[in-house]
Each structure stands twice: as C-alpha cells, then as structure tokens.
MMTF fields as JSON, N, C-alpha, C and O atoms, coordinates in Angstrom:
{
  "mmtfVersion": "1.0.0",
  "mmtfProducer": "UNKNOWN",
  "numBonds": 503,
  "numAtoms": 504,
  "numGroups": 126,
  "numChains": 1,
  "numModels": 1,
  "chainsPerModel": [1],
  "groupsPerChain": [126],
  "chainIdList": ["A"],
  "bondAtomList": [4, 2, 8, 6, 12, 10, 16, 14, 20, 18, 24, 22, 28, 26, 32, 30, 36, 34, 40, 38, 44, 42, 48, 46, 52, 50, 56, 54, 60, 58, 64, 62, 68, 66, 72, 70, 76, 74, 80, 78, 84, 82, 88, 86, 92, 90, 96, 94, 100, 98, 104, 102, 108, 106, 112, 110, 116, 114, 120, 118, 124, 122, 128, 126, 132, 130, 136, 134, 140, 138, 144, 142, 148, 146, 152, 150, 156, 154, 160, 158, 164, 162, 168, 166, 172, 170, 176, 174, 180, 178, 184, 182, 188, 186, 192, 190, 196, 194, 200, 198, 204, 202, 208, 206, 212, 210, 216, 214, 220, 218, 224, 222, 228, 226, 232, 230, 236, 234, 240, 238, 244, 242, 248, 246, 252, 250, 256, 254, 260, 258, 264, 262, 268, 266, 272, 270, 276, 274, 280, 278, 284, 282, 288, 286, 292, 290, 296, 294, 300, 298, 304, 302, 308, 306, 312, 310, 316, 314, 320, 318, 324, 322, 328, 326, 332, 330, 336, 334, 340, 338, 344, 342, 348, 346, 352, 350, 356, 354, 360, 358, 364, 362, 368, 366, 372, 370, 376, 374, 380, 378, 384, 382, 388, 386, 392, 390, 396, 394, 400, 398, 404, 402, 408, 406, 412, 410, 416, 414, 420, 418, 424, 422, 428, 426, 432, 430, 436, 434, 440, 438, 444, 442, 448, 446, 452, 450, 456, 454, 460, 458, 464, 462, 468, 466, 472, 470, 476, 474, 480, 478, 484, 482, 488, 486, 492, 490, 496, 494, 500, 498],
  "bondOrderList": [1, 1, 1, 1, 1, 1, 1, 1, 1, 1, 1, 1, 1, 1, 1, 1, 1, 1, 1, 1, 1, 1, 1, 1, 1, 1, 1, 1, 1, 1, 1, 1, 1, 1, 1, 1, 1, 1, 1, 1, 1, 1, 1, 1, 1, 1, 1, 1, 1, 1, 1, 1, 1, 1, 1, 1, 1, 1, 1, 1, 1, 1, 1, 1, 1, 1, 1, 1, 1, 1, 1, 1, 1, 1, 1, 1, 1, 1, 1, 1, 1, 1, 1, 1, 1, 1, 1, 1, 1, 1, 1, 1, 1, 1, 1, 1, 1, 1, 1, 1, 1, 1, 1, 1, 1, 1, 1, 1, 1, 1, 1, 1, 1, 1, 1, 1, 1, 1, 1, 1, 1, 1, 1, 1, 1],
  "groupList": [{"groupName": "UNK", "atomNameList": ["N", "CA", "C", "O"], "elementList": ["N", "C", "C", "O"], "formalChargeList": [0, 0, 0, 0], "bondAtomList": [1, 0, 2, 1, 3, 2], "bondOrderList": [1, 1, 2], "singleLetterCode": "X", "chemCompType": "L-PEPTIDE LINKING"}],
  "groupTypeList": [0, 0, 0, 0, 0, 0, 0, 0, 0, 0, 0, 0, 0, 0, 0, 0, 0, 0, 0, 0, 0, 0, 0, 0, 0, 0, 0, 0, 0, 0, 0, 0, 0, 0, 0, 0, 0, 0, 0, 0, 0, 0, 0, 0, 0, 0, 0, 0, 0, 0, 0, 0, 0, 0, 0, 0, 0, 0, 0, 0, 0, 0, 0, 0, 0, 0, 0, 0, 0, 0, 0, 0, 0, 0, 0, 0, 0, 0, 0, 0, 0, 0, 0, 0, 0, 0, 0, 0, 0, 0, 0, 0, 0, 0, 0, 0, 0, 0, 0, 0, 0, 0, 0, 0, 0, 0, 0, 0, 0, 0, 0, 0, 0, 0, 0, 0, 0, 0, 0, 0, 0, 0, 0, 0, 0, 0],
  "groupIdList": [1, 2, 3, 4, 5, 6, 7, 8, 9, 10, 11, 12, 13, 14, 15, 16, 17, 18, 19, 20, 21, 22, 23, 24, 25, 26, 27, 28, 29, 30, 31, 32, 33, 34, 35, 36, 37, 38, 39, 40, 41, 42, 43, 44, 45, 46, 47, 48, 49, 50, 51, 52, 53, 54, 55, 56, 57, 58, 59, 60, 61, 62, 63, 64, 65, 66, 67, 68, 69, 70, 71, 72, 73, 74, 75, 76, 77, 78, 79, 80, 81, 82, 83, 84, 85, 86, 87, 88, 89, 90, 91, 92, 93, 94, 95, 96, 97, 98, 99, 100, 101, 102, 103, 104, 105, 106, 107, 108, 109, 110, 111, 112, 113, 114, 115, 116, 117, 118, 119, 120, 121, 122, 123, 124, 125, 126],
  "secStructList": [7, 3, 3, 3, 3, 3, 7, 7, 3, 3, 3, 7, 6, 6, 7, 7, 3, 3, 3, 3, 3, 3, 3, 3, 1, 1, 7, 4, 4, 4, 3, 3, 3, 3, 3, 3, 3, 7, 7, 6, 6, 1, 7, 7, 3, 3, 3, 3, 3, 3, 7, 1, 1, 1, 7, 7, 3, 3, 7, 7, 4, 4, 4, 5, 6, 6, 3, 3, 7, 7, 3, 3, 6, 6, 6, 6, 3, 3, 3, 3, 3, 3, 7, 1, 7, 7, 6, 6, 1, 7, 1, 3, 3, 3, 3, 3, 3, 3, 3, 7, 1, 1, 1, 1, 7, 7, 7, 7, 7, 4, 4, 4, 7, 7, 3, 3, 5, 7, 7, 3, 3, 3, 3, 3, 7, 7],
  "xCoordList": [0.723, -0.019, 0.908, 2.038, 0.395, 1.547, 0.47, -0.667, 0.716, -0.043, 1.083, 2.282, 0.536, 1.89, 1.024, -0.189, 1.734, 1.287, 1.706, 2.756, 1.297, 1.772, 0.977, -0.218, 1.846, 1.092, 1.58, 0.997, 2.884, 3.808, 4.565, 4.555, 5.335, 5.729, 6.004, 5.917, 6.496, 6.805, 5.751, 5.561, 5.253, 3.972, 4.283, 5.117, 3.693, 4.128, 3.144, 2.248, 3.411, 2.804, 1.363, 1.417, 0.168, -1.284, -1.55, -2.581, -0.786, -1.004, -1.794, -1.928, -2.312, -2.786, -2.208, -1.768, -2.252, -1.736, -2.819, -3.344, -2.859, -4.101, -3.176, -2.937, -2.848, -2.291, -3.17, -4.371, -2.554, -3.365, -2.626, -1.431, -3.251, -2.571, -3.504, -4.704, -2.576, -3.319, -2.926, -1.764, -4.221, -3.776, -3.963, -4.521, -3.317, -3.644, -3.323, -2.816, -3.528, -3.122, -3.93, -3.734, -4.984, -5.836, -7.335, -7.63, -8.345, -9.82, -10.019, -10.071, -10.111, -9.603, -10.803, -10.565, -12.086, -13.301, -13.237, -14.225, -12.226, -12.245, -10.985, -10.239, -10.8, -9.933, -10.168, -10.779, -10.014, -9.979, -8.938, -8.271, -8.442, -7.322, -6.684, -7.608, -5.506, -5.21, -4.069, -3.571, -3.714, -2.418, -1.997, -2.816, -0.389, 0.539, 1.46, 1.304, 2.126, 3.505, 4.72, 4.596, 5.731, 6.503, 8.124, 9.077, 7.698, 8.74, 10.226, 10.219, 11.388, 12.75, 13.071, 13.096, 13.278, 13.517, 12.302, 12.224, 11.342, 10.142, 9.7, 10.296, 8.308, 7.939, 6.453, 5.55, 6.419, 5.419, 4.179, 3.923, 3.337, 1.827, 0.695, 0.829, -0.22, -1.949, -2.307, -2.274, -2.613, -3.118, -4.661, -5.179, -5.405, -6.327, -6.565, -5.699, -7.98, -8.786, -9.854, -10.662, -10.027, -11.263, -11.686, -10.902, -13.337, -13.489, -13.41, -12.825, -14.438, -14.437, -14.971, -14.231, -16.182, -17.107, -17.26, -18.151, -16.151, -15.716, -16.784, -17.001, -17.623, -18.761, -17.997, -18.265, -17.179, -16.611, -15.224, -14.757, -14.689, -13.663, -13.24, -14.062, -11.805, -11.304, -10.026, -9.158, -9.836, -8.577, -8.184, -8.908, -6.911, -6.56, -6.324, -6.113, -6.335, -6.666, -5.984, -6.358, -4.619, -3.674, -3.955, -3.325, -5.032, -5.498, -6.781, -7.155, -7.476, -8.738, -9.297, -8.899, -10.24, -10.672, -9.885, -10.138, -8.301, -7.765, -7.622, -7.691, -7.437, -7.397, -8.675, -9.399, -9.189, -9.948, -9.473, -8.848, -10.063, -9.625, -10.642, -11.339, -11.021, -11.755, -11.043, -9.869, -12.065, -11.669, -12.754, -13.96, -12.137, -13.032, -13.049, -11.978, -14.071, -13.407, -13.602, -12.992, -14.395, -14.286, -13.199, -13.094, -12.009, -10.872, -9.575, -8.401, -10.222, -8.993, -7.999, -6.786, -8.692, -7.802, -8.235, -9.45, -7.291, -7.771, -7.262, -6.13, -7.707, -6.927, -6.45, -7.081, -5.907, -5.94, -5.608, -4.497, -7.03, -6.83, -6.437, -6.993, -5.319, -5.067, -4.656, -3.62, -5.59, -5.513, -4.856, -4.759, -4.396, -3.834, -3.038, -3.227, -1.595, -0.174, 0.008, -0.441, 1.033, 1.653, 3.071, 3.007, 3.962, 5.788, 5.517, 6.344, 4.768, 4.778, 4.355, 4.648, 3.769, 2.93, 4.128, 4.143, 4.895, 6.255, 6.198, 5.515, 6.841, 6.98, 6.948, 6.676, 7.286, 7.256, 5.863, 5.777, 4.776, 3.037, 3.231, 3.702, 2.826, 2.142, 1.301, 0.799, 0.143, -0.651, -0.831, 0.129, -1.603, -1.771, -3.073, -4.054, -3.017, -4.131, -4.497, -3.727, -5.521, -6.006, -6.83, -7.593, -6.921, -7.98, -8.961, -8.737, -10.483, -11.341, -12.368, -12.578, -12.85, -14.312, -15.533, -16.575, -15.229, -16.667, -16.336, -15.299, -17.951, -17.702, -17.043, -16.628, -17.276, -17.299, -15.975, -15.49, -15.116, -13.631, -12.424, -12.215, -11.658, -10.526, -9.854, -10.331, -8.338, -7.157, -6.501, -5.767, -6.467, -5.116, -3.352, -2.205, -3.954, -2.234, -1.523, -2.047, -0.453, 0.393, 0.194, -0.342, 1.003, 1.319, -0.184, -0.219, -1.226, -2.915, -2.978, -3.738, -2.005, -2.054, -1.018, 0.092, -1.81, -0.823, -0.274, 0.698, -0.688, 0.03, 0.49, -0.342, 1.885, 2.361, 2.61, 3.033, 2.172, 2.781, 4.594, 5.246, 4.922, 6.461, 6.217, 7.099, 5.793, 6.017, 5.958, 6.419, 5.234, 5.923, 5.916, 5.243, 6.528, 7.382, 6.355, 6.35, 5.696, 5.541, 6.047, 5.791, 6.676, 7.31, 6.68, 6.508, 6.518, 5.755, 7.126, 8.023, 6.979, 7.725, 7.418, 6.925, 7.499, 7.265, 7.64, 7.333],
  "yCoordList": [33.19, 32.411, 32.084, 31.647, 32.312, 31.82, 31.041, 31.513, 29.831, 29.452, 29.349, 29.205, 29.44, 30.05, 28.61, 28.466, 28.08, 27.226, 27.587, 28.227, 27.423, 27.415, 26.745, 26.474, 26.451, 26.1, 24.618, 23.83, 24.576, 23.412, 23.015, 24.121, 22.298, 22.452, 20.918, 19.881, 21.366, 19.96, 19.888, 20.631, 18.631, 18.146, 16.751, 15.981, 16.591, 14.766, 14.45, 15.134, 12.863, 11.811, 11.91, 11.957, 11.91, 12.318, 13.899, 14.452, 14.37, 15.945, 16.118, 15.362, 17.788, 18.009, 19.33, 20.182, 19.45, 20.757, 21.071, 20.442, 22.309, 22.549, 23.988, 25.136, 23.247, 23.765, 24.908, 24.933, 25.833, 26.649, 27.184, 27.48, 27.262, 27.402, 28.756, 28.844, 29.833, 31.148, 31.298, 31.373, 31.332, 31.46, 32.704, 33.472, 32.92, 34.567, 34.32, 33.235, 35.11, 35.042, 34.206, 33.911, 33.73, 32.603, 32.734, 33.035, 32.484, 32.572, 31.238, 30.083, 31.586, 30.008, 29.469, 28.319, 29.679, 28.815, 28.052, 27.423, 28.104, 26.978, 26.18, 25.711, 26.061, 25.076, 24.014, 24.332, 22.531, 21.955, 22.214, 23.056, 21.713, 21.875, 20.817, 20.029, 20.226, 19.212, 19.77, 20.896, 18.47, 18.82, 17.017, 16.101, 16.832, 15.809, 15.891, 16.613, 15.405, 15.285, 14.219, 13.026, 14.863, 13.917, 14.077, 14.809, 12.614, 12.568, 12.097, 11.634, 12.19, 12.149, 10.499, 9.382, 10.94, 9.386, 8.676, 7.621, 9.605, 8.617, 9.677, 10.684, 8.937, 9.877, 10.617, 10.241, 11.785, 12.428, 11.81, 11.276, 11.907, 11.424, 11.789, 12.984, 11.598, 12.086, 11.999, 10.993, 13.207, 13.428, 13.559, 12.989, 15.118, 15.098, 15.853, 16.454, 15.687, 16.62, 17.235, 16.698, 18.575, 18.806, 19.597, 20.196, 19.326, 19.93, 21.481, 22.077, 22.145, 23.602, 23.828, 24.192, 23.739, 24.621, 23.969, 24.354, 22.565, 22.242, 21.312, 20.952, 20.728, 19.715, 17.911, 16.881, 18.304, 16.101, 16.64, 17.77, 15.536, 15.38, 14.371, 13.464, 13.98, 12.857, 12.393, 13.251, 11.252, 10.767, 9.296, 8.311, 9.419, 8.139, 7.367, 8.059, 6.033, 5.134, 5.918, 6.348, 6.096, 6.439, 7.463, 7.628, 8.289, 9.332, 9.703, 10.746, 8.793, 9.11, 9.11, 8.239, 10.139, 10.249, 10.898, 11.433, 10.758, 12.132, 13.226, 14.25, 13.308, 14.727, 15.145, 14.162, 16.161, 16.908, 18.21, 19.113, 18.051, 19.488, 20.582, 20.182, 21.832, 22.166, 23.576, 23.92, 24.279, 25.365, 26.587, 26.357, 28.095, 29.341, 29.904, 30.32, 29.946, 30.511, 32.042, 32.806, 32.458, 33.914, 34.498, 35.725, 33.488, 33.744, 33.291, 33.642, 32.584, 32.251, 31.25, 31.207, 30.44, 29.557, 28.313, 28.179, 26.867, 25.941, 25.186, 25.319, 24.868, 24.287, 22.606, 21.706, 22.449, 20.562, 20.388, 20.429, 20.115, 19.552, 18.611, 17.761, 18.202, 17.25, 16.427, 16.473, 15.892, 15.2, 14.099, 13.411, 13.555, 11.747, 11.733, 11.106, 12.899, 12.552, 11.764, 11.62, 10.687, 9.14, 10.212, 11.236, 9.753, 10.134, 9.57, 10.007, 8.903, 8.603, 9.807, 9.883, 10.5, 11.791, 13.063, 13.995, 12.809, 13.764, 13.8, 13.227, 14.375, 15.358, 16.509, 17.193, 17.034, 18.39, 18.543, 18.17, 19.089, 19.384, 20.384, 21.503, 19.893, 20.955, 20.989, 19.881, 22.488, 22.342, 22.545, 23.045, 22.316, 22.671, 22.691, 22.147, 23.545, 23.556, 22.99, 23.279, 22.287, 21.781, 22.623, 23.174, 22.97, 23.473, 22.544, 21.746, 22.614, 21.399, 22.343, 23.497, 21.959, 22.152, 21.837, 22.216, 21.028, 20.359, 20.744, 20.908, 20.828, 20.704, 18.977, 18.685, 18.319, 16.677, 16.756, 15.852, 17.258, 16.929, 17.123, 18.217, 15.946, 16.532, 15.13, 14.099, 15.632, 14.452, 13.937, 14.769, 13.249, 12.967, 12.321, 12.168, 12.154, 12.606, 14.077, 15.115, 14.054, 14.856, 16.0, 17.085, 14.979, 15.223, 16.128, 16.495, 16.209, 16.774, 18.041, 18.808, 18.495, 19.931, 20.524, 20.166, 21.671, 22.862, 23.903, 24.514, 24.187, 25.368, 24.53, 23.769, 24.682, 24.202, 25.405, 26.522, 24.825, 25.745, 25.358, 24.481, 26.205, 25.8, 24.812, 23.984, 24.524, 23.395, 24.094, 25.116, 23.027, 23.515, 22.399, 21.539, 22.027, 20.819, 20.26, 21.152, 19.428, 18.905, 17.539, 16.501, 17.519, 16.553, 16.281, 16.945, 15.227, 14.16, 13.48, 12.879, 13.797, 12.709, 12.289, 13.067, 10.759, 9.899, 9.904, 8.967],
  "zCoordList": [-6.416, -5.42, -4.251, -4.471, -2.853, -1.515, -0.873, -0.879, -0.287, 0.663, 1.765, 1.526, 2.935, 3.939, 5.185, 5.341, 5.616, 6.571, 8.02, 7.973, 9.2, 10.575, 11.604, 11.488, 12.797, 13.571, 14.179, 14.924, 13.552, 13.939, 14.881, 15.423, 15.681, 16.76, 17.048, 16.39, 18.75, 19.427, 20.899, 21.862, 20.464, 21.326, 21.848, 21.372, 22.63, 23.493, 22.866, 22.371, 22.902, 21.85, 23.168, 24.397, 22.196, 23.074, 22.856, 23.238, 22.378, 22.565, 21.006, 20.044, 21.367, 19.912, 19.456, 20.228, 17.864, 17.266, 16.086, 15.167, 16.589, 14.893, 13.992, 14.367, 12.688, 11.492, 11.085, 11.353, 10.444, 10.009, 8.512, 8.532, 7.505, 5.737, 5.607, 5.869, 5.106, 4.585, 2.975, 2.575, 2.039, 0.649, 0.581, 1.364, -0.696, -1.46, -2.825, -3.111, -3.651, -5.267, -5.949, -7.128, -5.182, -5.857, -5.435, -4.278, -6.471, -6.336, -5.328, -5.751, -4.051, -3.221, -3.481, -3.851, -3.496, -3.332, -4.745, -5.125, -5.416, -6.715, -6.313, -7.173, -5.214, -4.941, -4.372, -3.352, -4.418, -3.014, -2.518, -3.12, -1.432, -0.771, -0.176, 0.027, 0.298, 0.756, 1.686, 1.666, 2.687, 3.855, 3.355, 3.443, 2.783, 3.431, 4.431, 5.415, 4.299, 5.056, 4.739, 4.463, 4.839, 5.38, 5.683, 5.414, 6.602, 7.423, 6.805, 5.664, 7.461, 7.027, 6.287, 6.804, 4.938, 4.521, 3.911, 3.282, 4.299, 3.827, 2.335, 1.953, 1.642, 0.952, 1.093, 1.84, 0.176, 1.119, 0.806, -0.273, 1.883, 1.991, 2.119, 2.381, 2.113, 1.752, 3.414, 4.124, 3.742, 4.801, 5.483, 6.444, 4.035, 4.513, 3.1, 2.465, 2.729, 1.456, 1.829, 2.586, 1.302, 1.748, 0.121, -0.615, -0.128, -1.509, -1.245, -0.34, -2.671, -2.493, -1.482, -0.568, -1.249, -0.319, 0.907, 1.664, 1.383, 2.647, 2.686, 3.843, 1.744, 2.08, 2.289, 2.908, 1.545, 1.616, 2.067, 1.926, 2.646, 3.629, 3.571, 3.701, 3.355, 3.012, 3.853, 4.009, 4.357, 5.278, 4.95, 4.808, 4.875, 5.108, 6.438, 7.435, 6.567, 8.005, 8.905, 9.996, 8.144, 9.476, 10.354, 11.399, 9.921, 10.457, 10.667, 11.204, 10.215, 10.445, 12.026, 12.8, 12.455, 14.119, 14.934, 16.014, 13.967, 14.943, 14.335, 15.014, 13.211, 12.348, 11.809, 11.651, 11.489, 10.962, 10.424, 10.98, 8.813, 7.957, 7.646, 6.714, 8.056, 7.883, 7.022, 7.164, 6.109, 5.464, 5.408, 5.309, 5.492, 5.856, 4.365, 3.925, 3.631, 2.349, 2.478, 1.729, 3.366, 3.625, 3.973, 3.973, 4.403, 5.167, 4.149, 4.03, 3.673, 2.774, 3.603, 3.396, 4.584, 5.121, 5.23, 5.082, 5.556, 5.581, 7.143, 7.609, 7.402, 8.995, 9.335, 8.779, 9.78, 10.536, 11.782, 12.311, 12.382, 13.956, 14.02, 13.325, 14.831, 15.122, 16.672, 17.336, 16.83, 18.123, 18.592, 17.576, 19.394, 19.819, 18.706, 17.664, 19.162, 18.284, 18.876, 20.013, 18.034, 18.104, 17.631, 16.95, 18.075, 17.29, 15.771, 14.971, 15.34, 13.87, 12.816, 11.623, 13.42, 12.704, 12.579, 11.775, 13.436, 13.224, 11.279, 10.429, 11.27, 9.479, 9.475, 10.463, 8.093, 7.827, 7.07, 5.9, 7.736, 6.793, 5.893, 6.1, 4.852, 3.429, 3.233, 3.049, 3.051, 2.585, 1.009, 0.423, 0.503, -1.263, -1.771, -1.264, -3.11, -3.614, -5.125, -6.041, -5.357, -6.302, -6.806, -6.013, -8.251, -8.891, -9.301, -10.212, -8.436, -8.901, -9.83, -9.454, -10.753, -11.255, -11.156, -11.69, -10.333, -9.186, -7.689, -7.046, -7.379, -5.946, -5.025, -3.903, -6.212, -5.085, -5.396, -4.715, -5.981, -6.276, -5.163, -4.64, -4.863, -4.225, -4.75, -5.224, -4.403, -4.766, -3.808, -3.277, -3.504, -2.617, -3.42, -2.998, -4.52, -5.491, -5.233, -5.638, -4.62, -4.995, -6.19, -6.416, -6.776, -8.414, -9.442, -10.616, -8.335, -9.03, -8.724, -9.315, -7.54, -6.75, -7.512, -7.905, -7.614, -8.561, -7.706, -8.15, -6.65, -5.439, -4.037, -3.543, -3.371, -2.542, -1.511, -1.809, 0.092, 0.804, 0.923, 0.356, 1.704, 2.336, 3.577, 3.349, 4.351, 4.942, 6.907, 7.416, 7.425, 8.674, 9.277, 8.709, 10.431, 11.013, 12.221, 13.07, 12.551, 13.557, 14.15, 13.541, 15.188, 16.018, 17.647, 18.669, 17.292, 18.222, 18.873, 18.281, 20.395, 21.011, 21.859, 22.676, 22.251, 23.091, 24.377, 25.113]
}
C-alpha cells in the first residue's frame, strides 16, 4: 500500500493550498480516509475525515470553513482545500487510511489508521 501526498508549499498567511494524496495497493472505496498534521514540537493532529463514499465529513474547530476534504474513488485520490492560511497551519500533512466497514465510519484517532502517507510540508507565513 503507498499513499503518496503533494501539493505543499509556502503560501502567505490568507493564501490557499489544495493537497492532493494518491493511493494504490488498496481497495480504496473501503477506506475512509483522513489528513493530520503536525507542526515542530507539537503532536500530530486531526485535521479532516472523510467516510467511504465521501458522504460525511468531519473537522475540527480549528479548521472548520477553511478546509474542505473531498475524495475521487474512481481516482483513487483524496484532496484538502485549504483556504485563509493563518502561520499556525504550518506542519508537515499526512494523509491516511482507515479501513471502515460502514459507510458512516471515519476516525479522527491516529492510532485507528492503518496506511500512512509520507508527509508533505506546508508553511504559512505572516
């Protein structure tokens, strides 16, 4: 299984970047999928969930209204727009995959996702 992430970069705080995660090695439409991050020193965090078939969508405060996760299962990809960077959103993003057996299922634990991408970096500066 690879999930390969891109789409990272350096943007001024207000700017936007949309992530893009490509799986393979995996029946993806039995996955949900999720994106954390994190930044230097800190630990990593729950970004965004989306179930199998992309119907529920999940965010925490810190992000809710500016990010959106959407996923192609014809494509085998999952994406995160993200709009109105703050320098706080700086981190290194992962995406990952959960094996759900429901459609309503997604995690935002870590520790629930069984496939990790490698990571790609976005930095927000002020």
């Amino acid at each position: 299984v690879q999930l390969q992430a891109s789409g990272g970069g350096l943007v001024q705080a207000g700017g936007s970047l949309r992530l893009s995660c490509a799986a393979s090695g995996l029946i993806f439409s039995n996955y949900a999928m999720g994106w954390f991050r994190q930044a230097p020193g800190k630990e990593r965090e729950f970004v965004a969930a989306v179930s199998r078939s992309g119907g529920i969508r999940y965010y925490p405060d810190s992000v809710k209204g500016r990010f959106t996760i959407s996923r192609d299962n014809a494509k085998n990809t999952v994406n995160l727009q993200m709009i109105s960077l703050k320098p706080e959103d700086t981190a290194v993003y992962y995406c990952a995959a959960d094996r759900a057996y429901m459609d309503t299922t997604y995690s935002v634990r870590d520790y629930e996702y069984d496939y990790w991408g490698q990571g790609t970096l976005v930095t927000v500066s002020s």
